[in-house]
C-alpha positions in Angstrom: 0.0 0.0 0.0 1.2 3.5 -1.2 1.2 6.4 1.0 -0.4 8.1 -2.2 -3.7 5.8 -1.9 -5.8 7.9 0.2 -6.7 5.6 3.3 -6.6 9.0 5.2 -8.6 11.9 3.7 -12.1 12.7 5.6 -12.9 11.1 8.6 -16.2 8.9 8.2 -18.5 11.9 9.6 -17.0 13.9 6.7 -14.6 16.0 9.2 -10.7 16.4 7.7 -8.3 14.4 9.0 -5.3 15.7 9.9 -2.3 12.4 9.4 -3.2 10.8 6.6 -2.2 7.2 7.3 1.0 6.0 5.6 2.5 2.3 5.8 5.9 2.8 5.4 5.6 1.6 2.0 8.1 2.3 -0.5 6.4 6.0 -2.0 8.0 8.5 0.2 6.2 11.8 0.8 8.2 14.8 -0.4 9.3 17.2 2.3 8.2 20.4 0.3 5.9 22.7 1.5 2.6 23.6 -0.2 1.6 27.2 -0.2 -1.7 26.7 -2.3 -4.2 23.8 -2.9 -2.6 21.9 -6.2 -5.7 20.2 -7.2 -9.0 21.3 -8.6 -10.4 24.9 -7.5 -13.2 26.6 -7.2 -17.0 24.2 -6.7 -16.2 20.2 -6.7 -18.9 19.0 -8.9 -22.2 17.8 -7.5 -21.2 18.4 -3.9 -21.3 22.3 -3.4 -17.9 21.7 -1.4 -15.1 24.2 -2.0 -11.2 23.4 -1.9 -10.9 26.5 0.4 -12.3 24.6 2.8 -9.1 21.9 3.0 -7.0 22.0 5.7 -3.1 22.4 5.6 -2.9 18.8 5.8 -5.2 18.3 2.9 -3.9 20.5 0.6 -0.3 19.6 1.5 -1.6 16.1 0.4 -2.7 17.5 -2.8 0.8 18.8 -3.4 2.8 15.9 -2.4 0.8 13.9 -5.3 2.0 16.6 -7.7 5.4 16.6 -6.5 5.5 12.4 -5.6 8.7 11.1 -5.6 10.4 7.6 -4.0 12.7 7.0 -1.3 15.2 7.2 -3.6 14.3 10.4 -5.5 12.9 9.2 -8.1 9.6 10.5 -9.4 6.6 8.0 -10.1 6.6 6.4 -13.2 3.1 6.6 -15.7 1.6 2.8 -14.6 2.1 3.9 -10.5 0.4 7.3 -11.4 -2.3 4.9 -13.1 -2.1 2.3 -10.3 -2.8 4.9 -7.1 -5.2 6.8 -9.2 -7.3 3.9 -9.4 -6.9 2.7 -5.8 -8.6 6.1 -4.9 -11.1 5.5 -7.6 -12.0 2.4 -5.8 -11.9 4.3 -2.1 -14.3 6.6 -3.7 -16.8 4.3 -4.9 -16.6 3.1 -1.1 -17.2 6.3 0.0 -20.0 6.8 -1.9 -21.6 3.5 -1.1 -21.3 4.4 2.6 -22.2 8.3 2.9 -23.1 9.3 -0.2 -22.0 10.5 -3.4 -22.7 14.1 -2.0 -20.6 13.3 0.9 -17.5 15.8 2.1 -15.5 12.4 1.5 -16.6 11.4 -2.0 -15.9 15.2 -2.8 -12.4 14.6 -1.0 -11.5 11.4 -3.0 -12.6 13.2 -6.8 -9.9 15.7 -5.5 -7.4 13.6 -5.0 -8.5 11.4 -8.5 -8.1 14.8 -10.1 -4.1 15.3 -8.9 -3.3 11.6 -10.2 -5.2 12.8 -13.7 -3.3 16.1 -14.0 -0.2 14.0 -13.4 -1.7 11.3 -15.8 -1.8 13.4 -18.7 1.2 15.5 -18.2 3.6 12.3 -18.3 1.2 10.7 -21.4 2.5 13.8 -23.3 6.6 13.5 -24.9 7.3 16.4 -22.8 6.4 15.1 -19.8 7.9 12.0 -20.2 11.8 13.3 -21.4 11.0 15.0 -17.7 10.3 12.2 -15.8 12.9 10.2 -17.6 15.7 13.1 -17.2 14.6 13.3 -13.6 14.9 9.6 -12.6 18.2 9.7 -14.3 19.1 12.8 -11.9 18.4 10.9 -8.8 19.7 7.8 -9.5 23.6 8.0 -7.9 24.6 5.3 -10.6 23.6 7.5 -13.6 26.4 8.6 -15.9 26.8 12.2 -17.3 26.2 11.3 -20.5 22.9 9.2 -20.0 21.8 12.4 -18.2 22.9 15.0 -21.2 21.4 12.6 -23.8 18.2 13.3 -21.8 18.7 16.9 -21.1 19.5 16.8 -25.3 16.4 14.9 -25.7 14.3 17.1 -23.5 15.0 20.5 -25.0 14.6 19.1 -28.2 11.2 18.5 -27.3 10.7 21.2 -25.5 11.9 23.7 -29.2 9.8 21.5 -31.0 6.6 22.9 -28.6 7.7 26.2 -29.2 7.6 26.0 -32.7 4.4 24.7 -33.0 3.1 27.3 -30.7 2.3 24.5 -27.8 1.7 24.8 -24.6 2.5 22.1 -22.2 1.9 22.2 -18.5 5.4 20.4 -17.9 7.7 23.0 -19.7 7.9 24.4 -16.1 8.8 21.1 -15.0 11.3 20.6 -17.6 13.6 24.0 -16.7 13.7 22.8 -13.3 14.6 19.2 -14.4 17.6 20.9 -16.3 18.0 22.9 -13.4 18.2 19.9 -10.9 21.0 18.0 -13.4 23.3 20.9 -13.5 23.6 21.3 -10.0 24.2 17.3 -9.6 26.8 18.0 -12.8 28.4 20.7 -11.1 28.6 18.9 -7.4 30.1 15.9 -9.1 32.9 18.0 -11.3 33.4 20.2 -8.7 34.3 16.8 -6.4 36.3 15.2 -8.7 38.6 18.3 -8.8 38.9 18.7 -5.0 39.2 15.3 -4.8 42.6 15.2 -7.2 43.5 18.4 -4.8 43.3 16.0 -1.8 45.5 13.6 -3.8 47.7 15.9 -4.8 48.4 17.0 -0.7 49.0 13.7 0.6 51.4 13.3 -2.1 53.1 16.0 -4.0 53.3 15.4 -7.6 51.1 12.6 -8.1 48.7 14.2 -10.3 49.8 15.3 -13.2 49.0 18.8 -15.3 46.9 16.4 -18.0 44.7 15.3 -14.8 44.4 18.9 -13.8 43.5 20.5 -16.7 40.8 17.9 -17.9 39.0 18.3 -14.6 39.4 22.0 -14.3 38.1 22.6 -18.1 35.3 20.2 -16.9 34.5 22.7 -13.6 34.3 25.6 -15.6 32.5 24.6 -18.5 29.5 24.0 -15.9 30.2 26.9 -14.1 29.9 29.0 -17.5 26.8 27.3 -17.7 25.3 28.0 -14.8 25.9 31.8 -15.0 24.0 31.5 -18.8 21.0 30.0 -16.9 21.5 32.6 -14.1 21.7 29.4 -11.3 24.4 31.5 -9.5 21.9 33.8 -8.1 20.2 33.1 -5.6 22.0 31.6 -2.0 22.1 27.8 -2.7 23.5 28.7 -6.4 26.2 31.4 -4.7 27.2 28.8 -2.9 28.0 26.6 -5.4 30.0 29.4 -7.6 31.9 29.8 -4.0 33.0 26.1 -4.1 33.9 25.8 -7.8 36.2 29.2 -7.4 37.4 28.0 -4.7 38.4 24.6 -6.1 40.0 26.4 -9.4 42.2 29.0 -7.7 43.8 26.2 -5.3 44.5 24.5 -8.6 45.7 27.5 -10.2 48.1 28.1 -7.3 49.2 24.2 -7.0 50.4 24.0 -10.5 51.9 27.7 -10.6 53.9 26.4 -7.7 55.0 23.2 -8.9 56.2 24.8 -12.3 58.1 27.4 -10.8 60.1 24.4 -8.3 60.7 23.4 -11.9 62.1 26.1 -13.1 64.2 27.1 -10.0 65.5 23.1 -10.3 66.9 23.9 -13.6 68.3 27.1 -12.7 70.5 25.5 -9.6 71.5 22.5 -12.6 73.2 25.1 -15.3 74.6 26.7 -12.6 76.0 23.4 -11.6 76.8 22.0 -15.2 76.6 25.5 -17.4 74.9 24.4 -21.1 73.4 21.7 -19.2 69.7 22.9 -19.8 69.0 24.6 -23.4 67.0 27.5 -23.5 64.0 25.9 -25.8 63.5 24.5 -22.0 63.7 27.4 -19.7 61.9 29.1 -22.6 58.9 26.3 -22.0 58.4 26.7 -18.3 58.7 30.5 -18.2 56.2 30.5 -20.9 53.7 28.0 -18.5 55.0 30.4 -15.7 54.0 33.7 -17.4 50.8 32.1 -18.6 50.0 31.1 -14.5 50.5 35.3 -13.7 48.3 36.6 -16.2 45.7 33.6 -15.5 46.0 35.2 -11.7 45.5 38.8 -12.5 42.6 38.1 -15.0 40.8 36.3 -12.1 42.0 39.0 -9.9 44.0 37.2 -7.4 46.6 38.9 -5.6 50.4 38.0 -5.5 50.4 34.8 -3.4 54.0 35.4 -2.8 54.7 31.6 -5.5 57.8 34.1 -7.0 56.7 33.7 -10.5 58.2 37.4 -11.7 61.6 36.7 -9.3 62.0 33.2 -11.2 61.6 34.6 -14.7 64.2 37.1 -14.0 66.5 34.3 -12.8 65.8 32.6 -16.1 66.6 35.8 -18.0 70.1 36.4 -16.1 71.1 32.7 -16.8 70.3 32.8 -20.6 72.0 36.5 -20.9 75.2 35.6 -19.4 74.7 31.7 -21.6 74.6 33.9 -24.9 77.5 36.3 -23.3 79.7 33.2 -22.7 78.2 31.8 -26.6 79.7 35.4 -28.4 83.0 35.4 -26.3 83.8 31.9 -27.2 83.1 32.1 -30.7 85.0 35.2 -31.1 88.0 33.9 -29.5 87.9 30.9 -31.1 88.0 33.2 -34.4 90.8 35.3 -33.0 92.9 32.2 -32.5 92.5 31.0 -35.9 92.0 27.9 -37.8 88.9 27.2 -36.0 86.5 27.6 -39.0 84.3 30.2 -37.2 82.6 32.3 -39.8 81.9 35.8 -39.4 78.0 35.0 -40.0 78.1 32.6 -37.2 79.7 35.6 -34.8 76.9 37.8 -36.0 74.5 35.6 -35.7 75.4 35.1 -31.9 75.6 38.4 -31.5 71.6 39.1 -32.5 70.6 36.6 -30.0 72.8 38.5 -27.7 71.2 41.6 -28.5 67.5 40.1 -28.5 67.8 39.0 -25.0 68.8 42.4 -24.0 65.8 43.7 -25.4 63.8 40.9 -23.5 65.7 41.9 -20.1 65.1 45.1 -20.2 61.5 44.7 -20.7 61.5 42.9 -17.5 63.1 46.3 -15.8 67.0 44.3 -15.9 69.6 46.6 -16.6 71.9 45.5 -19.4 74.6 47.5 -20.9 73.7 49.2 -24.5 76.6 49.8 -27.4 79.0 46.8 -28.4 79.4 43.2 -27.0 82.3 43.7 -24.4 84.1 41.0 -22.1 85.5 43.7 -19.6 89.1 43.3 -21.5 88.5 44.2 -25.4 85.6 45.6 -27.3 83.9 43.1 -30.4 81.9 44.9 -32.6 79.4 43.2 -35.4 80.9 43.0 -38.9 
């Protein structure tokens, strides 16, 4: 027996009763609150008996067959709508064999018959049931995102093709909140996954790698761009939410910035252990990931969290100047000494890359010499 079957209702001298009797049974009662009657207004037919006269308890009734869900979440299907309508069908036409069909409690039952059939017919129309499927794939915890977008691509698909024919179904309300309800579980889920690789990433450092990262964060804010499209960021709950996800993407932000410049400051303390050790197409990599973590900061508007990305990259800078100082003074002694087979082209050729960094340095605010290449001992000048 269904809580929804009304063995409740009216009391049998037509009074309301105010706990309708539930068995435990499997059809949980929602925990919503009505604020009007759902059912029919206005006269019930044939009994004079107005639904203004329903207690709180009655209407909330009313509502909770509107809004009937399972333990689990999951809404009714179409054949238990049909089922518990006609269990009340059947408590009617015991009502009316008892008190009458102009009874309080006949009325009582053709309201409650009325719910099931506005229910009924919105789940016999394809609207209604892409919602009832996209919302028993919501609750269900062993859904897959992509069952759950197939529906949501299903649903709206429907939901144009209404528009387009100028129809208007009852559950299009329905369906935005269905979309609604499977964003949020999208964005609790992504939002997880990347604290979760956070929490990994703490109890041992380097363990996840950038790859991992990047697919989850890209995940995180793709839902978070879509939330602020369907304005779900606005009210308290969905704040809340936008809180966790920014949270979640600046600790990552800050994790990887960090680990990149250890990197970097690794293969700084290497060439100056073993000069020409490192190339510069590598420093040139990091400092490029390292620059691209800064501006990454200052468009999100995060202050300096003290990581030294800038101090690095001027690091970098000094080693590859004095690598391409070292790179001209070799090759021009080399070609002083003779026989060596350095060619003026290669000399000049060294001496542009010389001069390129300079103009690099000094964009940073480092203060290199201008005029010739010198060594402190003789002046070289570009042929």
């Amino acid at each position: 027996m269904s809580d929804f079957v009304n063995t409740g209702g009216r009391g049998p001298i037509g009074t309301p009763t105010n706990s309708p009797i539930s068995d435990g049974g499997t059809m949980a009662r929602t925990q919503n609150k009505a604020n009007v009657s759902q059912g029919k207004s206005g006269d019930v037919k044939g009994t004079g008996l107005f639904s203004s006269s329903f207690t709180d308890a009655d209407r909330q009734y009313l509502y909770d067959i509107h809004h009937a869900k399972h333990l689990d979440g999951t809404p009714l299907r179409l054949d238990e709508l049909v089922f518990l309508r006609g269990e009340n069908v059947r408590m009617q036409q015991g009502a009316i064999r008892e008190f009458g069909a102009g009874s309080k409690t006949a009325a009582w039952f053709e309201e409650v018959i009325a719910a099931y059939d506005e229910e009924i017919e919105k789940l016999k129309s394809p609207l209604g049931s892409a919602v009832n499927a996209l919302k028993t794939a919501v609750a269900d915890r062993n859904s897959k995102e992509k069952d759950i977008q197939e529906k949501i691509v299903n649903l709206i698909g429907i939901m144009r093709q209404d528009q387009l024919m100028g129809k208007d179904d009852p559950s299009a309300e329905e369906a935005n909140k269905a979309i609604c309800q499977a964003v949020d579980r999208a964005t609790d889920e992504r939002t997880d996954a990347l604290e979760n690789l956070l929490k990994r990433e703490k109890n041992s450092s380097g363990s996840v790698s950038e790859d991992d990262f990047r697919k989850v964060l890209i995940n995180v804010m793709g839902v978070d761009r879509q939330r602020e499209l369907m304005g779900m960021n606005e009210d308290e709950e969905g704040g809340k939410k936008g809180e966790r996800i920014r949270g979640a993407v600046v600790e990552v932000i800050h994790v990887v910035s960090e680990r990149r410049i250890k990197a970097v400051k690794s293969l700084i303390e290497q060439e100056k252990r073993a000069p020409g050790s490192v190339s510069e197409q590598k420093f040139k990599e990091l400092v490029a990931a390292v620059q691209g973590d800064d501006r990454q900061k200052q468009l999100m508007g995060l202050s300096d969290d003290a990581s030294g990305g800038v101090e690095v990259v001027l690091e970098v800078m000094d080693v590859i100047i004095k690598k391409r100082q070292t790179a001209v003074s070799d090759l021009f002694k080399k070609q002083a000494a003779g026989g060596s087979g350095v060619t003026t082209a290669q000399v000049n050729k060294a001496v542009d890359d010389y001069d390129a960094i300079k103009v690099e340095a000094r964009r940073f605010g480092i203060a290199v010499p201008d005029g010739d290449f010198t060594l402190g001992k003789e002046e070289f000048s570009k042929e």
